[in-house]
NUFIKE-790760 format. One record per residue (C-alpha): residue number from 1; y negated, x negated, z; residue in three letters. Coordinates in steps of 0.05 Angstrom, whole numbers, padded with zeros to 5 digits, always signed. Each point is the difference from the previous one (the first is absolute). Example, Ala and Ser with C-alpha at 12.3 -4.5 7.8 and 13.67 -1.06 7.14 Angstrom:
<recs>
<n: 1; y: +00090; x: -00246; z: +00156; res: ALA>
<n: 2; y: -00069; x: -00027; z: -00013; res: SER>
</recs>
This chain:
<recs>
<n: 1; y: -01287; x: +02453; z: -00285; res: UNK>
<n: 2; y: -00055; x: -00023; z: +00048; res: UNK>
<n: 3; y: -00039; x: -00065; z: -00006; res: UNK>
<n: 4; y: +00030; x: -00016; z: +00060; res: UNK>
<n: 5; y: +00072; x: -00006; z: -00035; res: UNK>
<n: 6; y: -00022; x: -00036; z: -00060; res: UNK>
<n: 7; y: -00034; x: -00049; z: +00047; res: UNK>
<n: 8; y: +00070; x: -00021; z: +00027; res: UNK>
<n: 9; y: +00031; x: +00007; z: -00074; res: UNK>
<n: 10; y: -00058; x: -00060; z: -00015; res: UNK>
<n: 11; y: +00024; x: -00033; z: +00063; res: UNK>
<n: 12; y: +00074; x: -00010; z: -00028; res: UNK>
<n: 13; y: +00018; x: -00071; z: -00032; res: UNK>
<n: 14; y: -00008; x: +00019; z: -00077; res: UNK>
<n: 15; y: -00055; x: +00043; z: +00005; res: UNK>
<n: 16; y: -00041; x: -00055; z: +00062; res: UNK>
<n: 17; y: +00018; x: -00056; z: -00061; res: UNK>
<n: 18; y: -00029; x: +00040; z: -00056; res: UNK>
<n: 19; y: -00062; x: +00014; z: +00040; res: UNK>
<n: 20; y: -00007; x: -00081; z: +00026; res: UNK>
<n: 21; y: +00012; x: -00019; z: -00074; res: UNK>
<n: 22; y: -00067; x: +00039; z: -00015; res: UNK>
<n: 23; y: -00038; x: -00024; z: +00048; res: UNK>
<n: 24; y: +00018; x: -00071; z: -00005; res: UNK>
<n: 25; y: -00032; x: +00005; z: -00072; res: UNK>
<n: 26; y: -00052; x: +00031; z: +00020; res: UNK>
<n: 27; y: -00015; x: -00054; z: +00053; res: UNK>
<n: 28; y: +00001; x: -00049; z: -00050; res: UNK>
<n: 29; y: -00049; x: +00037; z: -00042; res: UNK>
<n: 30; y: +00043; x: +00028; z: -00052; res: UNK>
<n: 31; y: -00018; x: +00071; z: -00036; res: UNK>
<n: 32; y: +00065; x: +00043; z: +00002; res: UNK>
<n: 33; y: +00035; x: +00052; z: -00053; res: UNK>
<n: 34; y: +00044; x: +00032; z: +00050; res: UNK>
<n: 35; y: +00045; x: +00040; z: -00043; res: UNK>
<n: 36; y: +00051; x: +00061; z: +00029; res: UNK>
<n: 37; y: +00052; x: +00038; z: -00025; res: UNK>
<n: 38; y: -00005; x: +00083; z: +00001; res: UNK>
<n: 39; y: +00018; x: +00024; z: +00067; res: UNK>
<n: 40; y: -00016; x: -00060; z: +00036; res: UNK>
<n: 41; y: -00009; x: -00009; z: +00072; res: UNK>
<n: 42; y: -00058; x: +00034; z: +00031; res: UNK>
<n: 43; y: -00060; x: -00042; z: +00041; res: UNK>
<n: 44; y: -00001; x: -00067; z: -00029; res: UNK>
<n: 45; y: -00077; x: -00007; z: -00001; res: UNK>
<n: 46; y: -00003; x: +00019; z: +00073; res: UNK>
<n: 47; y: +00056; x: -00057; z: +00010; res: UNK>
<n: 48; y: -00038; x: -00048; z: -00029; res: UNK>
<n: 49; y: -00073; x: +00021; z: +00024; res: UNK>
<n: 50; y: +00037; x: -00014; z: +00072; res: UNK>
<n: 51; y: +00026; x: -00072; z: -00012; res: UNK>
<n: 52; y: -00065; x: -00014; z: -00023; res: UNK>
<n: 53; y: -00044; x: +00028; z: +00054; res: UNK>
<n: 54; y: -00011; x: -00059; z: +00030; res: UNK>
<n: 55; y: -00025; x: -00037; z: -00059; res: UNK>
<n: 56; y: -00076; x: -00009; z: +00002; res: UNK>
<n: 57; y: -00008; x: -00018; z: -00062; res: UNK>
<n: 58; y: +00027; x: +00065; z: -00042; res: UNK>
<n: 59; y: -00038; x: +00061; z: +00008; res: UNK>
<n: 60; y: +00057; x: +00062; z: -00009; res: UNK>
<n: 61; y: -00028; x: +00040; z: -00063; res: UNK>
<n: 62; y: +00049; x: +00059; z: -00022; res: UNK>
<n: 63; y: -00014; x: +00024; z: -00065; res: UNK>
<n: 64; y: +00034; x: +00068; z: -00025; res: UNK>
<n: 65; y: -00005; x: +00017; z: -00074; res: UNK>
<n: 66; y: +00037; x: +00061; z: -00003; res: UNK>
<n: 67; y: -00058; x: +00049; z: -00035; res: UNK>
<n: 68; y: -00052; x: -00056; z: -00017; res: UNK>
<n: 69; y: -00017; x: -00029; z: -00066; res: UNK>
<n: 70; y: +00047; x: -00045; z: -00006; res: UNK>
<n: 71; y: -00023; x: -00038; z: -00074; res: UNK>
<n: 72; y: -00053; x: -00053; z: +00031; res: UNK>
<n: 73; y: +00029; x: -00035; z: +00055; res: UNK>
<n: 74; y: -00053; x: -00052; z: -00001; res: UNK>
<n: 75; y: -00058; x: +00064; z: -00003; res: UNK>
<n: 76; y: +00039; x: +00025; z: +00059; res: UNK>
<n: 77; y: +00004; x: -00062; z: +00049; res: UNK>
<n: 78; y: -00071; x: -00014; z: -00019; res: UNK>
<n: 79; y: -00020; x: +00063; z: +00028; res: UNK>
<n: 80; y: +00040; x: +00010; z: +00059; res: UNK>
<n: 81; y: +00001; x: -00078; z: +00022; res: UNK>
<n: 82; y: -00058; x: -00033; z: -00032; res: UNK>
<n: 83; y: -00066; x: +00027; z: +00002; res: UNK>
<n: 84; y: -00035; x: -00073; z: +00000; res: UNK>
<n: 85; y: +00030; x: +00003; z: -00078; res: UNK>
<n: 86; y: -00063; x: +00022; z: -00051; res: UNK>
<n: 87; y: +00013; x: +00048; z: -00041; res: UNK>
<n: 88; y: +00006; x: -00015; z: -00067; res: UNK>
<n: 89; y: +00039; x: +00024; z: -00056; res: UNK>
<n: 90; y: +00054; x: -00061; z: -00011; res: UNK>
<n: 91; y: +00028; x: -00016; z: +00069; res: UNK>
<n: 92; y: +00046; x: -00066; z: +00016; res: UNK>
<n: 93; y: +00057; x: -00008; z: +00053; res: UNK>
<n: 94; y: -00044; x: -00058; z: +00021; res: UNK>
<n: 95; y: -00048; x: +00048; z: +00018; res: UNK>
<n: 96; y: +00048; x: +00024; z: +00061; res: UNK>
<n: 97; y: +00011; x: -00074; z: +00011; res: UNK>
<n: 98; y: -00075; x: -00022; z: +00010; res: UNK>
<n: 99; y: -00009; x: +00069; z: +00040; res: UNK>
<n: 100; y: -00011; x: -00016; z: +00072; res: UNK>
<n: 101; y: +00010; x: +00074; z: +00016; res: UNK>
<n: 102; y: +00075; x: -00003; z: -00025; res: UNK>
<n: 103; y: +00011; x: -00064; z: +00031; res: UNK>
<n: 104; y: +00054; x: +00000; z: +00056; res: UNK>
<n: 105; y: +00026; x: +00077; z: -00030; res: UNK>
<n: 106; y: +00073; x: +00004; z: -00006; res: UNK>
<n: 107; y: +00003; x: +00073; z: -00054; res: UNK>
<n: 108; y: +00062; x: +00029; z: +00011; res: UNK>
<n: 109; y: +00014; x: +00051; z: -00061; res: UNK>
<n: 110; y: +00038; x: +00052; z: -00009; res: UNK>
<n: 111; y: +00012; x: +00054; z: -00046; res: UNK>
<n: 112; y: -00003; x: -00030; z: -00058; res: UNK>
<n: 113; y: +00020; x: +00044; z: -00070; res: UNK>
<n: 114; y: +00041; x: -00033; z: -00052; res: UNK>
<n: 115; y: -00055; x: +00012; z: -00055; res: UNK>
<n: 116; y: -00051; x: -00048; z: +00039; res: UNK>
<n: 117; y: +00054; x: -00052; z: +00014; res: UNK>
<n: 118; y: -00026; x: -00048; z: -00050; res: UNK>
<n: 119; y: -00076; x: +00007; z: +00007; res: UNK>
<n: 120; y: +00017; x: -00023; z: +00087; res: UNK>
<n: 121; y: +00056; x: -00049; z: -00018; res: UNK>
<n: 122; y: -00050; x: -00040; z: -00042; res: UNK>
<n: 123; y: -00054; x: +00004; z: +00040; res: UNK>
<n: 124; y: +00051; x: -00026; z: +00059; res: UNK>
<n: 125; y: +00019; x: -00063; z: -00043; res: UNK>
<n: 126; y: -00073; x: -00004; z: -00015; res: UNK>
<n: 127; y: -00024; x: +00003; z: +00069; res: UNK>
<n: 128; y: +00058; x: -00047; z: +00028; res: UNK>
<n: 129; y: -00011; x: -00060; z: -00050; res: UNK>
<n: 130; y: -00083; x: +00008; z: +00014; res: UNK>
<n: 131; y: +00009; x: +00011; z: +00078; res: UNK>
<n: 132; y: +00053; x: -00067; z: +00003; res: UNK>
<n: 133; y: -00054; x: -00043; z: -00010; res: UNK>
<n: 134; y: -00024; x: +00018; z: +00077; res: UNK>
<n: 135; y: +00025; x: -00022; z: +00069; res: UNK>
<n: 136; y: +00050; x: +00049; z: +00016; res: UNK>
<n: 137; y: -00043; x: +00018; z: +00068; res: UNK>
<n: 138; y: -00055; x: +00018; z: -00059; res: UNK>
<n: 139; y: +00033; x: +00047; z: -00031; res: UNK>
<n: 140; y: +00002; x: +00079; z: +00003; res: UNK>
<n: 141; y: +00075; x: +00023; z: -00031; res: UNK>
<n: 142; y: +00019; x: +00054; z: -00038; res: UNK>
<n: 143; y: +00082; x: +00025; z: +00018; res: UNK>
<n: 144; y: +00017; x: +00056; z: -00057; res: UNK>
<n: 145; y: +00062; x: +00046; z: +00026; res: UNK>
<n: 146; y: +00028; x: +00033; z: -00066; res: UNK>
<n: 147; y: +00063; x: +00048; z: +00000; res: UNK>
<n: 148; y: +00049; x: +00012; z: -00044; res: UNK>
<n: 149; y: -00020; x: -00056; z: -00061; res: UNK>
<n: 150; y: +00059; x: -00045; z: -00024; res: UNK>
<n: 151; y: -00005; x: -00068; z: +00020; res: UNK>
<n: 152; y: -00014; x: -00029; z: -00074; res: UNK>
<n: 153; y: -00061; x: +00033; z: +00005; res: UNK>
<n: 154; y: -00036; x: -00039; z: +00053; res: UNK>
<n: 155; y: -00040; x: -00054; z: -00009; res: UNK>
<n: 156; y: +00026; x: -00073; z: +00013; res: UNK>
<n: 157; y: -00013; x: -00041; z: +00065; res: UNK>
<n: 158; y: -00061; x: -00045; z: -00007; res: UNK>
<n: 159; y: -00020; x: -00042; z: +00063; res: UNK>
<n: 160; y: -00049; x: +00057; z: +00027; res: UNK>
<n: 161; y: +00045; x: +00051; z: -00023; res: UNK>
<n: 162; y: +00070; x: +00019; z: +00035; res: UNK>
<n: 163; y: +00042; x: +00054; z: -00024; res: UNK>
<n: 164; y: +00055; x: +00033; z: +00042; res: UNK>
<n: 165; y: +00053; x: +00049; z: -00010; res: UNK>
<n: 166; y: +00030; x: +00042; z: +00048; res: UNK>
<n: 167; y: +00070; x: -00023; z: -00028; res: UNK>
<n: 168; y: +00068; x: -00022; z: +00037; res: UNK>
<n: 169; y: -00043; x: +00010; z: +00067; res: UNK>
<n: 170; y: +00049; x: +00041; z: +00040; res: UNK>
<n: 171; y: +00060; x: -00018; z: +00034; res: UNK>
<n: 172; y: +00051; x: +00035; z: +00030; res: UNK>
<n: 173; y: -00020; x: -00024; z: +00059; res: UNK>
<n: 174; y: -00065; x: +00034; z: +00000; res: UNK>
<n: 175; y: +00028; x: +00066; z: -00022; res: UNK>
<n: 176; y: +00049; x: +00002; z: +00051; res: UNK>
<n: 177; y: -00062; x: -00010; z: +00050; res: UNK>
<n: 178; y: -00038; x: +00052; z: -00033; res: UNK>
<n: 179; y: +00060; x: +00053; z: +00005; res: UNK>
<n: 180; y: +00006; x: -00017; z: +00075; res: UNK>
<n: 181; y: -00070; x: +00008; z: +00010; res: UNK>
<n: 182; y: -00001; x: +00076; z: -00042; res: UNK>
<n: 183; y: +00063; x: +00025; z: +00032; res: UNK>
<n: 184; y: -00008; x: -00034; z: +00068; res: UNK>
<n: 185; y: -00024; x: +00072; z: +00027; res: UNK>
<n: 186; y: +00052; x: +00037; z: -00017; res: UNK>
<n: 187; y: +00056; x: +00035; z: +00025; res: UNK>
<n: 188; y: +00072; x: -00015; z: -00013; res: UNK>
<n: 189; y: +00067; x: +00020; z: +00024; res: UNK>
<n: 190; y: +00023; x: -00074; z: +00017; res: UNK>
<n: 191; y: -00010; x: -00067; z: -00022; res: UNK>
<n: 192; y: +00049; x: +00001; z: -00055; res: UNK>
<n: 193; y: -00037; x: +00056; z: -00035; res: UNK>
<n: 194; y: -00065; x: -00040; z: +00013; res: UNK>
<n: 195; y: +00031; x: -00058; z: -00034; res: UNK>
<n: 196; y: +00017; x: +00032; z: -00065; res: UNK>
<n: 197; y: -00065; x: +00035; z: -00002; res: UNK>
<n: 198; y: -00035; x: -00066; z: -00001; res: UNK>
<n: 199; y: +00057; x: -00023; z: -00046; res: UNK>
<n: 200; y: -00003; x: +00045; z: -00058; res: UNK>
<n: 201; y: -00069; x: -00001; z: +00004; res: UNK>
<n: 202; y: -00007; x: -00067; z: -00005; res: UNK>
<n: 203; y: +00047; x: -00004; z: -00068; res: UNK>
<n: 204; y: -00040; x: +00068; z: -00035; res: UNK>
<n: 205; y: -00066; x: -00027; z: +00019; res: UNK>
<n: 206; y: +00000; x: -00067; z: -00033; res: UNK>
<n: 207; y: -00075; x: -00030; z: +00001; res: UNK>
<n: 208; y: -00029; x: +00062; z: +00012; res: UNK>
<n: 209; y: -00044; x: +00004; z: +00057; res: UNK>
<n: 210; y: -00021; x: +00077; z: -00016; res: UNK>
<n: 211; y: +00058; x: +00018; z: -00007; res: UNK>
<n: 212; y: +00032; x: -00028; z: +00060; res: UNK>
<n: 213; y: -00052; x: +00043; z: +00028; res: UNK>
<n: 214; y: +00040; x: +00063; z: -00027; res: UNK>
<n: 215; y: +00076; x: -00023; z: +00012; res: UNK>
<n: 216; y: -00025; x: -00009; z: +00075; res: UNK>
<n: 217; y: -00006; x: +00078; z: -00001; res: UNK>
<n: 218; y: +00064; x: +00013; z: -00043; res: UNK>
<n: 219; y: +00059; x: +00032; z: +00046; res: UNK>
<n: 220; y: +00069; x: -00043; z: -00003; res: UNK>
<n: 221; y: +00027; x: +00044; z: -00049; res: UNK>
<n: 222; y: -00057; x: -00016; z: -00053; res: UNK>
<n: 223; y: -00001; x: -00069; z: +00009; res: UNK>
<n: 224; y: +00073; x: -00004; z: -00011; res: UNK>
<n: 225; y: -00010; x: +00057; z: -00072; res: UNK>
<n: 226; y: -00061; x: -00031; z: -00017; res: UNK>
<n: 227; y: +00001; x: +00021; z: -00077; res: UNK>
<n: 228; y: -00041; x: +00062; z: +00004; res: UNK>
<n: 229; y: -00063; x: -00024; z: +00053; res: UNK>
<n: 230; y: +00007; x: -00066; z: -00041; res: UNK>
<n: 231; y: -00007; x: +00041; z: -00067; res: UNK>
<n: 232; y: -00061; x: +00036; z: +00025; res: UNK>
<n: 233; y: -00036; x: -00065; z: +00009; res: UNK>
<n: 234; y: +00010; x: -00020; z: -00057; res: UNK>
<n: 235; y: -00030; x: +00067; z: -00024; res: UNK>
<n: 236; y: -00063; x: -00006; z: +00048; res: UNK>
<n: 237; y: -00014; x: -00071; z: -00028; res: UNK>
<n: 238; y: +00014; x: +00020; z: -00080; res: UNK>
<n: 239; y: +00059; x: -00042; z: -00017; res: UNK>
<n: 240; y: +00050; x: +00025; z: -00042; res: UNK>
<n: 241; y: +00065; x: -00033; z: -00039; res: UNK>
<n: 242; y: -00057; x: -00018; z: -00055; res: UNK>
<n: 243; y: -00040; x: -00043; z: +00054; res: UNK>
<n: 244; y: +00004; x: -00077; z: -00017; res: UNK>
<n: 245; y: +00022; x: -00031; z: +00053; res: UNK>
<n: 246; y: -00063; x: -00048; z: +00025; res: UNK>
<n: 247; y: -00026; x: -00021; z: +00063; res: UNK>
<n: 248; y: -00072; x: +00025; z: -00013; res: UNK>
<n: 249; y: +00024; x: +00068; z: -00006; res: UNK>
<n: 250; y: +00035; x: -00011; z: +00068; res: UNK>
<n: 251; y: +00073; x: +00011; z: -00028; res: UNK>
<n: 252; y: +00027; x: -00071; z: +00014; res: UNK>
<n: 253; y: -00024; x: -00060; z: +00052; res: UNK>
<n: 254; y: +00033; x: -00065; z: +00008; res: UNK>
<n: 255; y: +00030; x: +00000; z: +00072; res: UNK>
<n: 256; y: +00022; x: -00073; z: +00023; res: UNK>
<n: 257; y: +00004; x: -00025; z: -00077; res: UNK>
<n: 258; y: +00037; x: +00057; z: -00018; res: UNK>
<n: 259; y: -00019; x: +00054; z: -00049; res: UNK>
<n: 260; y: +00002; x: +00071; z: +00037; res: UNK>
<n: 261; y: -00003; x: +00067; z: -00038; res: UNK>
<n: 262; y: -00031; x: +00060; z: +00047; res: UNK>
<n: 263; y: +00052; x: +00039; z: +00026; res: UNK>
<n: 264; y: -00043; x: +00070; z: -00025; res: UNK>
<n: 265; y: -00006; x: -00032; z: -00068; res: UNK>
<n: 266; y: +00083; x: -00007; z: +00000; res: UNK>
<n: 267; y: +00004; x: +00064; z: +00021; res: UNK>
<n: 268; y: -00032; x: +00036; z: -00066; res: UNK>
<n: 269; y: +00050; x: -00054; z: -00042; res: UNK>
<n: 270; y: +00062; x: +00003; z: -00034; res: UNK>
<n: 271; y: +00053; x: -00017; z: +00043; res: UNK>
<n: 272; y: -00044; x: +00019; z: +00064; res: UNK>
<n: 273; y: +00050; x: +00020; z: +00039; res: UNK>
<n: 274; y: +00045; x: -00060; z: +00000; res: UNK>
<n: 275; y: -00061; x: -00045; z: +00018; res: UNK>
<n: 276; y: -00021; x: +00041; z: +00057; res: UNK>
<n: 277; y: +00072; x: +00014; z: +00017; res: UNK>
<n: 278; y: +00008; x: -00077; z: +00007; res: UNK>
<n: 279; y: -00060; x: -00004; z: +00035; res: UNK>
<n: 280; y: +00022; x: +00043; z: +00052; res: UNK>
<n: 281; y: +00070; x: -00029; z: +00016; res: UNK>
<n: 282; y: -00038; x: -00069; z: +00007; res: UNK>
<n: 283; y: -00032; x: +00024; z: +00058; res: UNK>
<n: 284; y: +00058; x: +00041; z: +00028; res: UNK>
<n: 285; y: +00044; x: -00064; z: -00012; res: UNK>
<n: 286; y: -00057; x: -00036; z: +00044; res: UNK>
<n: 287; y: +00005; x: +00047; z: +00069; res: UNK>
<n: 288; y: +00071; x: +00023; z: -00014; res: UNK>
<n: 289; y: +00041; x: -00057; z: -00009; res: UNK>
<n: 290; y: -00018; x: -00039; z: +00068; res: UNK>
<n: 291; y: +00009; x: +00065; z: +00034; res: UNK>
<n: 292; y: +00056; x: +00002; z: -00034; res: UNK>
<n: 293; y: +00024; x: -00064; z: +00030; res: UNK>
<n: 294; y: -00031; x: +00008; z: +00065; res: UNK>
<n: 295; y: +00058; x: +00069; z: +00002; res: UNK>
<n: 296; y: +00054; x: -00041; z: -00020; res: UNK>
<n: 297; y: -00003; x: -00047; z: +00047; res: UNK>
<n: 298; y: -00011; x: +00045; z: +00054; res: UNK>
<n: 299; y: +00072; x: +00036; z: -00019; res: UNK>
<n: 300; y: +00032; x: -00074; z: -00001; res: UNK>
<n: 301; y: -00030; x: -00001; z: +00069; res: UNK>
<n: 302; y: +00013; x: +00060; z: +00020; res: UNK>
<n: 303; y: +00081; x: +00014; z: -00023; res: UNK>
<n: 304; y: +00023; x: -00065; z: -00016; res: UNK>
<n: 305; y: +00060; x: +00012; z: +00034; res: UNK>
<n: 306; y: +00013; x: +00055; z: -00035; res: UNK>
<n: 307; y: -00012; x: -00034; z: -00074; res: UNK>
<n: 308; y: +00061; x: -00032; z: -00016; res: UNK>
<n: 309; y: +00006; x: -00063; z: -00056; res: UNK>
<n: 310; y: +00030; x: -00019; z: -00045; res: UNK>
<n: 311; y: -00033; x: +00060; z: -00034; res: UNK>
<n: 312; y: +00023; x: +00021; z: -00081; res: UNK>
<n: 313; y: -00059; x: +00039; z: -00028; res: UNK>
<n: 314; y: +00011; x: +00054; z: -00058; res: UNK>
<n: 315; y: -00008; x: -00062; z: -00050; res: UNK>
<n: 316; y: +00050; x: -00048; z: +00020; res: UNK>
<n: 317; y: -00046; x: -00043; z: +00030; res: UNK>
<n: 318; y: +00030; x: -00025; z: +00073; res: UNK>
<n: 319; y: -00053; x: -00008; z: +00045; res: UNK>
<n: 320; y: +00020; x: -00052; z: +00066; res: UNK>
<n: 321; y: -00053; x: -00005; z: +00049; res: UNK>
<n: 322; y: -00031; x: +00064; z: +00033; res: UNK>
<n: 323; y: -00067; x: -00021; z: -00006; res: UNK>
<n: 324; y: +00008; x: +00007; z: -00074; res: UNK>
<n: 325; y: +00016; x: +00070; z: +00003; res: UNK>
<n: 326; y: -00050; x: +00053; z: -00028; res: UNK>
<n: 327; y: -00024; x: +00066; z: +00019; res: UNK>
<n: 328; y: +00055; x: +00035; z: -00058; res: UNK>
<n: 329; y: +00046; x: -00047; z: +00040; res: UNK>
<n: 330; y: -00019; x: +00019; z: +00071; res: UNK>
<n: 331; y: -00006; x: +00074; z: -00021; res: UNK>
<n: 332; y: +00063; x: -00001; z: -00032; res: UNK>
<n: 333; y: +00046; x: -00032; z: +00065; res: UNK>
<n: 334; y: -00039; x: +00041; z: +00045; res: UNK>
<n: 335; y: +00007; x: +00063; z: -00034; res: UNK>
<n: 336; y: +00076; x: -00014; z: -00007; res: UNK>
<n: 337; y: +00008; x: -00014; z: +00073; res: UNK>
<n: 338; y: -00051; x: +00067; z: +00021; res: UNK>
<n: 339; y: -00036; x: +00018; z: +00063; res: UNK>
<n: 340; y: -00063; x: -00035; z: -00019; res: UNK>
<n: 341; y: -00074; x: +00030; z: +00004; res: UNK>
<n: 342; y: -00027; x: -00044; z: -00045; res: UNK>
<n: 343; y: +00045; x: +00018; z: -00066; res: UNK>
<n: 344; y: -00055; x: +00043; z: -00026; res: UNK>
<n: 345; y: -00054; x: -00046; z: +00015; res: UNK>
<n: 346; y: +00048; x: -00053; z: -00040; res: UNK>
<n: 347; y: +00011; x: +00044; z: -00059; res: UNK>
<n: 348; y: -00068; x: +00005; z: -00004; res: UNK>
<n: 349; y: -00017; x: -00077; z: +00007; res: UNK>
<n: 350; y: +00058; x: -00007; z: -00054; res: UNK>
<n: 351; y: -00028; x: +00045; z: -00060; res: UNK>
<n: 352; y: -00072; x: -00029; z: +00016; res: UNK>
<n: 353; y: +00026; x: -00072; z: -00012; res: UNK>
<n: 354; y: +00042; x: +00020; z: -00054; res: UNK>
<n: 355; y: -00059; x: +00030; z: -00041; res: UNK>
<n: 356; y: -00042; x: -00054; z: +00015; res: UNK>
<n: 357; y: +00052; x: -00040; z: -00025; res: UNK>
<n: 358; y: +00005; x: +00029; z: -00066; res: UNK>
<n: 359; y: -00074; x: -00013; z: -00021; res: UNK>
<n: 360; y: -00015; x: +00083; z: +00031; res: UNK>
<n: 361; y: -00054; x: +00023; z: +00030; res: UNK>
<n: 362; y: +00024; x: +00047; z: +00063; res: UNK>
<n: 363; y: -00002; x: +00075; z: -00026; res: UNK>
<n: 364; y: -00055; x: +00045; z: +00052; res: UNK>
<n: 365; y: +00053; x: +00027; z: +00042; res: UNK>
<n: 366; y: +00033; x: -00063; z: +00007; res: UNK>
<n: 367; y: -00062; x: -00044; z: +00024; res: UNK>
<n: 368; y: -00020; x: +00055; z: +00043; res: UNK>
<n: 369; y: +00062; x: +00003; z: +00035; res: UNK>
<n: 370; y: -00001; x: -00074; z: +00018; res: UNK>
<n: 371; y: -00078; x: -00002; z: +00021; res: UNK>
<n: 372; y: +00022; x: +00070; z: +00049; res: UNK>
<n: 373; y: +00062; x: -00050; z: +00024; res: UNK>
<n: 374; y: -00044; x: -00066; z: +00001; res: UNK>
</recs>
């Protein structure tokens, strides 16, 4: 994935109101603990450094720890921010405060290791309760971006302080903009094939923005037997049966107030293939039954003449206006009566609505004989 495509992920709704949220605070002069699940989104700080890049009074200061000494965060800062500081062997967070040199610095961190967590989240709540004491114009800001730590071990808001998950950020909304936007270059055979692409897609991918990125490449076929690609996710990213299931680790979001399990985490669990299975018919269901409808209609249309009422079905029931006939109904009278092209495009229609009907997923040769009829 380019920057260019995670620029327009940051663009979308969730992801735009995620990004304002941050900035807001930091416009009001509020230190952030910006805290991430595993296998979160990608370009966040760029986001952010471009809302703000009009803001003359935050100087952009990315700070990467990966490979540094990470036990003396205040040591650290100091150095890199702070050279107006004298040295001296017992150091202050006031000292960054009084520092004109770190004035009007907003230190964007990253990288942080689990091991150092407490040493930086006490010199954050330090910092914040010395640096609230200033005019918000006055101050320089510290944003700490930590991955994979479980909520109850971040620090609490103070007033200089905010602390935001990324948690029930995502709607449905968004990913179905983000699928259009992966798979809006390819090639399909039609627009109902296109439309349960997106649609399966959309149910297996969850609140997943990477991997929305790989169901975008994932052939009809895959999408709608997702088990196996699913499974090796869940392999690349380390999660077994014996994985808690916990939003830090990335294995469960809240989407819209509701709790979501990762569809690559179901698909290493007991009973996997039921909850994809189910997964799978609720997007078939989605595509198939208007289509569905959108046939049926077009065969009252097209031999109403033909369909005669009152009409017994195989159950008794009596049906008495033609409208209400369905497509077992219509393939039934027309099949009786013969000389129709359509019955095999009927029977077909028929056994798709009939599986749908009966909580089933469409078997391969199935849904690819209605996407090569669609």
């Amino acid at each position: 994935m380019s920057d260019r495509d995670w620029r327009y992920w940051w663009s979308l709704p969730g992801p735009e109101g995620f990004v304002r949220t941050l900035t807001e605070d930091l416009r009001r002069g509020a230190n952030l603990v910006v805290a991430l699940p595993r296998w979160a989104p990608e370009g966040l700080a760029q986001a952010v450094a471009t809302e703000l890049r009009d803001d003359d009074l935050l100087r952009w200061r990315p700070l990467a720890l990966e490979g540094m000494p990470q036990d003396d965060p205040l040591g650290l800062l100091v150095r890199r921010y702070a050279p107006d500081v004298p040295e001296r062997e017992l150091r202050d967070p006031a000292d960054l405060v009084e520092s004109t040199a770190f004035s009007g610095n907003l230190v964007w961190i990253t990288g942080l290791k689990e091991e150092a967590w407490t040493a930086w989240r006490s010199l954050l709540q330090r910092y914040a309760d010395t640096v609230r004491r200033r005019p918000a114009e006055d101050r320089a800001l510290i944003c700490l971006v930590v991955t994979g730590f479980p909520p109850e071990a971040l620090p609490r808001e103070e007033p200089a302080l905010s602390v935001r998950l990324w948690r029930d950020t995502i709607t449905e909304l968004d990913m179905l903009a983000w699928l259009h936007y992966l798979m809006g270059r390819r090639k399909t055979h039609g627009v109902l094939q296109r439309r349960l692409q997106v649609r399966h897609a959309l149910e297996l991918v969850a609140y997943d923005a990477h991997l929305a990125c790989q169901a975008a490449s994932q052939p009809l076929e895959g999408l709608a037997s997702p088990a196996a690609w699913l499974a090796g996710v869940a392999e690349a990213r380390g999660w077994t049966a014996k994985n808690a299931v916990c939003w830090e680790e990335g294995t469960c979001d809240s989407m819209e107030g509701q709790e979501v399990r990762h569809p690559a985490y179901l698909a290493v669990t007991d009973g996997a293939k039921g909850q994809l299975g189910s997964l799978v018919w609720r997007a078939q269901v989605g595509v198939l039954f208007p289509y569905l409808e959108e046939a049926r209609n077009h065969y009252l249309r097209e031999y109403g003449t033909l369909l005669k009422v009152p009409y017994q079905t195989d159950y008794g029931a009596v049906i008495q206006h033609r409208q209400e006939l369905e497509l077992s109904h219509i393939h039934h009278q027309l099949r009786r009566r013969g000389g129709s092209n359509n019955l095999d495009r009927l029977r077909l229609l028929r056994e798709v609505r009939n599986a749908l009907a009966h909580h089933q997923p469409l078997e391969p040769d199935l849904l690819r004989e209605v996407v090569g009829r669609g």
